[in-house]
N, C-alpha and C positions, 0 to 999 in steps of 0.2 A: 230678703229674697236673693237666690243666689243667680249670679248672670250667668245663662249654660255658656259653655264651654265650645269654642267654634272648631271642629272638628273638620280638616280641610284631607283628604285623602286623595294623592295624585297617583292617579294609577301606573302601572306598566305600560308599556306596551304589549305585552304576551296577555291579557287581561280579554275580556271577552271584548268584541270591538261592532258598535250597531254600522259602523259606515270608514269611508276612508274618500279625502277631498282630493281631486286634481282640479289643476288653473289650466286652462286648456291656452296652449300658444296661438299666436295670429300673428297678423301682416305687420302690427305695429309693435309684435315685442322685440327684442334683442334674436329671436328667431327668424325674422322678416324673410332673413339668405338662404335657411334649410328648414324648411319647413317639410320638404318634400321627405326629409331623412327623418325628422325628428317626429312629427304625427304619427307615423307608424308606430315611433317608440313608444308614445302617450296609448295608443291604441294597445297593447303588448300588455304594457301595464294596468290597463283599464279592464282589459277583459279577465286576466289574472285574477283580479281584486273583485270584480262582480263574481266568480263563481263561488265568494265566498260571506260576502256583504253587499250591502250598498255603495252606490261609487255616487257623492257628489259633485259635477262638472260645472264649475264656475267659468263663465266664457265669455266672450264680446257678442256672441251672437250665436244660436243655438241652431239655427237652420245650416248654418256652415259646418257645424261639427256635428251633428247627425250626416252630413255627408261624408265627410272625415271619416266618421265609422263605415259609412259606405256597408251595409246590410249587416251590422255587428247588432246581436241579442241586444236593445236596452233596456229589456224589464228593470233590470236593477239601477238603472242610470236615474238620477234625477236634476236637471238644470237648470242652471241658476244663470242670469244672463247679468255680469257684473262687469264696470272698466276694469281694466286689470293694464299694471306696465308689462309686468311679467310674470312670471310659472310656477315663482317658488312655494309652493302651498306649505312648504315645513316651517318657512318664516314668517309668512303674513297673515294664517290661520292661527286660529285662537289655539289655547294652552287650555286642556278639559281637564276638570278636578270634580270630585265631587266635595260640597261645602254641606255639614251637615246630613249628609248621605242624598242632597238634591245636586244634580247634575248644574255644574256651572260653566260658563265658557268666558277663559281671563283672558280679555281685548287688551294685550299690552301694544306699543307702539313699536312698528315698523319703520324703521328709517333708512332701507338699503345699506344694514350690515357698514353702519357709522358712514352714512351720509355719501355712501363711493358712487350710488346708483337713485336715481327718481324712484318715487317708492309711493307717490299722492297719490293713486289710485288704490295700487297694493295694500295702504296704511287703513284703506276705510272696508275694507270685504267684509269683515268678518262684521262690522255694526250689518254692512247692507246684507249679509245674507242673516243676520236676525232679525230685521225690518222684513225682510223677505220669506220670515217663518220656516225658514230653513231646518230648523230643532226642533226636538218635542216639545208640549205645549206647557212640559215640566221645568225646563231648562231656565234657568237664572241668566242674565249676560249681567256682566260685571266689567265695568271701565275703571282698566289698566293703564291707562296712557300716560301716566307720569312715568312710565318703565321703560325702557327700550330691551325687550328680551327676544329674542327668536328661537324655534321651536328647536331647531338643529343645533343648539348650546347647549341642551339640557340633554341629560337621561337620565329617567326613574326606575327604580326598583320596586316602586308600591309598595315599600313598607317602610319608606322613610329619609331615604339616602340620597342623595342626587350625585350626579356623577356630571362634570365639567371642567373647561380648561380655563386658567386666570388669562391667557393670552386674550380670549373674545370678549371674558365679562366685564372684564378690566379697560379693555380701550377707549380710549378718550373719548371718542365720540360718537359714543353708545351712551353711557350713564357719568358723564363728566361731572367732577366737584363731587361724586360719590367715593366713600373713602372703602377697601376690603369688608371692614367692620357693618357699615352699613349696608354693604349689597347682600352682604348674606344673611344680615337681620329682614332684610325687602324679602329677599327668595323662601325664608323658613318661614314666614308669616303669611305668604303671597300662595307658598304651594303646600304647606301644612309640612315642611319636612323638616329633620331633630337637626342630621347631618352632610357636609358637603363635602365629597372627595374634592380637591381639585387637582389638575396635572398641570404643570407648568414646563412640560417639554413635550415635542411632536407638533407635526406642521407640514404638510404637503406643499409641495412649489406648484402655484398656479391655483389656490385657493384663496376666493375672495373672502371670504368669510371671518376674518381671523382667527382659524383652527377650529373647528365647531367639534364638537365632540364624535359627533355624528360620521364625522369622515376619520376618527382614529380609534377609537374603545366607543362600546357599548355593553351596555350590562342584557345575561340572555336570561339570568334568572337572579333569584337573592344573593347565588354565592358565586355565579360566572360571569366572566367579563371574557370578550371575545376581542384582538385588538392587532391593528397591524402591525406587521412583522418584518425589517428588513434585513435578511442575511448579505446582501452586496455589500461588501465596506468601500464599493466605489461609487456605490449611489450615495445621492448630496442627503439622503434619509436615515441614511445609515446610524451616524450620530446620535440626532436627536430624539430617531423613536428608540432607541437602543435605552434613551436615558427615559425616556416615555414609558418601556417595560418596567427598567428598575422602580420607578415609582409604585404602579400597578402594583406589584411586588411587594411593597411596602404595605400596603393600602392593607386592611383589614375591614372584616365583616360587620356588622352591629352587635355579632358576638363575639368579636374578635377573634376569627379564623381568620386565614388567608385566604383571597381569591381561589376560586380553579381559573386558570387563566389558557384560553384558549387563542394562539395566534393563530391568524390571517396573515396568506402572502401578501409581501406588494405586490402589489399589480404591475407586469410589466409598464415602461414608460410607454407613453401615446403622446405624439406632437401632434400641434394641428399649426401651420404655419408658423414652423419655427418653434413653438412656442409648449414645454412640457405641460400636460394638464394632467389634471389634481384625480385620475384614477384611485378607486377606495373600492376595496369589497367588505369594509365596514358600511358603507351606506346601505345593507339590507333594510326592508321593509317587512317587519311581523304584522300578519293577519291572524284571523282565523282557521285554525289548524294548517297554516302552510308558511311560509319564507317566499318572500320575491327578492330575489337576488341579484345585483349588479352583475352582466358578465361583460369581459372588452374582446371575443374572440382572441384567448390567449390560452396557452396551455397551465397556465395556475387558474383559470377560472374553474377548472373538475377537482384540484387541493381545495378554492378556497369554499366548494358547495360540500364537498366529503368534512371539510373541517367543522364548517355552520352545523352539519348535519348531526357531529359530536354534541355541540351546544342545545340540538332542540330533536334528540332522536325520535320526538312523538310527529314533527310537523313535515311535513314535503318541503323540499329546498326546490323553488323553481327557478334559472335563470333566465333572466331577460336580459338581450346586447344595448347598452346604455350607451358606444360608442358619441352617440348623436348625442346622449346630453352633456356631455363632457367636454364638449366642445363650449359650453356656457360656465365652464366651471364647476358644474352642481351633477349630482347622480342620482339614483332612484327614490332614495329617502328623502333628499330634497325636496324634490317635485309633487311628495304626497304628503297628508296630515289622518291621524287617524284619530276617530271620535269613539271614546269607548261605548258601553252596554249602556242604549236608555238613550242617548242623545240625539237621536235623529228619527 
């Protein structure tokens, strides 16, 4: 008897998508002081995403945030009342593959991006919103928890390739006593993929994350990577995305082409008390048929939606002003997790 063969396929993101999760903020997360700025933002992005899917809102308390929306359409909303520390649905939400063509959702563990931030509540959402039948009645949940991986480290192509930086997978304390060899034997096993680009240069000042992929290069289709760009040789970015291109560069296809490689502006700088933050107009969000796109009211935010617009001439580039969540460190792509076709 022959054992079949476990056939693990991680999708895109450009891939047909049944839904897309937000953590909704409250009184007790790191948003406690701007809530007033930042709820609108969740709202912006919320209603974006329902005209085209489902939107699940994981919350502290659902009567609060139906006011929040304050008379907002929620046919599409569905709510899930769960502890939460905090927002970031790109980390603490599960990793969706399909395993054998049955939709599976990988519960790896969350540990506040190596231990910097409380993460106990965050760590358990994704078991309770499938205790909470959150998914279709197809859906496999599978426990991950010997892993520490987060959703904003990875990007997939759907045909095989993962695309990441060694600076995050590699941190001590994320997957310590794990050697190169073995994490990428974990990932090509864990998410069904042959090959791993990784980038070992690029890094925004005022990312907690340690460089998540997410806020520097993303792949827009097989053969395009889309990645920030800084022409200042007086900004402290200059450097290292510079050596971040050449890699790109380097990188080659599954058929061994080159990239098309499309850059993104930096984003002008944005302080918030002193303090430069991790502005990215890499952190779009692909939906169905559209782009929700980071803007910081700057005038590279109309290059970096004309440029996006290059990568996905089929879909609408919308932006929304993320000003407010940049303020936490994290951007649009952050704050959401998308469930491909069939999972919800």
């Amino acid at each position: 008897m022959h054992q079949q063969k476990n056939v693990i396929h991680f999708p895109a993101e450009w891939e047909i998508q049944s839904g897309v999760q937000l953590t909704w903020p409250h009184a007790d997360t790191d948003w406690r002081d701007i809530l007033d700025e930042v709820i609108p933002c969740f709202i912006s992005i919320a209603i974006e995403i329902a005209k085209h899917e489902k939107i699940i809102i994981v919350c502290k308390d659902k009567r609060t945030v139906i006011q929040d929306l304050n008379g907002v359409d929620t046919n599409h909303f569905i709510f899930y009342e769960i502890p939460t520390n905090d927002t970031w649905a790109r980390d603490h939400a599960p990793i969706s593959v399909y395993q054998n063509q049955v939709p599976t959702i990988l519960d790896f563990t969350f540990n506040g991006w190596g231990l910097q931030f409380a993460a106990n509540f965050d760590n358990l959402i994704t078991r309770q919103l499938y205790k909470q039948q959150a998914f279709a009645s197809q859906v496999v949940y599978q426990n991950r928890l010997d892993f520490v991986l987060e959703g904003g480290s990875i990007e997939s192509d759907g045909a095989g390739t993962l695309l990441t930086t060694a600076q995050c997978l590699f941190s001590p304390n994320r997957n310590e006593g794990k050697s190169q060899d073995e994490i990428e034997a974990y990932l090509k096993n864990a998410l069904g993929i042959d090959r791993i680009l990784w980038l070992h240069h690029g890094y925004l000042v005022g990312d907690d994350t340690g460089s998540h992929i997410d806020t520097l290069a993303r792949f827009c289709s097989k053969n395009t990577i889309t990645y920030v760009k800084c022409e200042d040789p007086n900004d402290e970015h200059y450097t290292a995305l510079a050596q971040m291109e050449k890699e790109l560069q380097q990188f080659r296809t599954s058929e061994e082409k080159p990239y098309e490689l499309i850059p993104l502006p930096m984003a002008d700088p944005v302080y918030h008390n002193g303090e430069r933050l991790p502005a990215t107009y890499a952190n779009f969000l692909i939906i169905n048929h559209a782009i929700v796109m980071p803007t910081y009211h700057s005038t590279k935010d109309s290059i970096a939606i004309a440029q996006l617009q290059k990568a996905f001439p089929d879909r609408e580039i919308i932006g929304i002003n993320c000003l407010p969540l940049i303020k936490q460190h994290g951007s649009l792509h952050c704050v959401t997790m998308q469930y491909p076709y069939n999972f919800l």
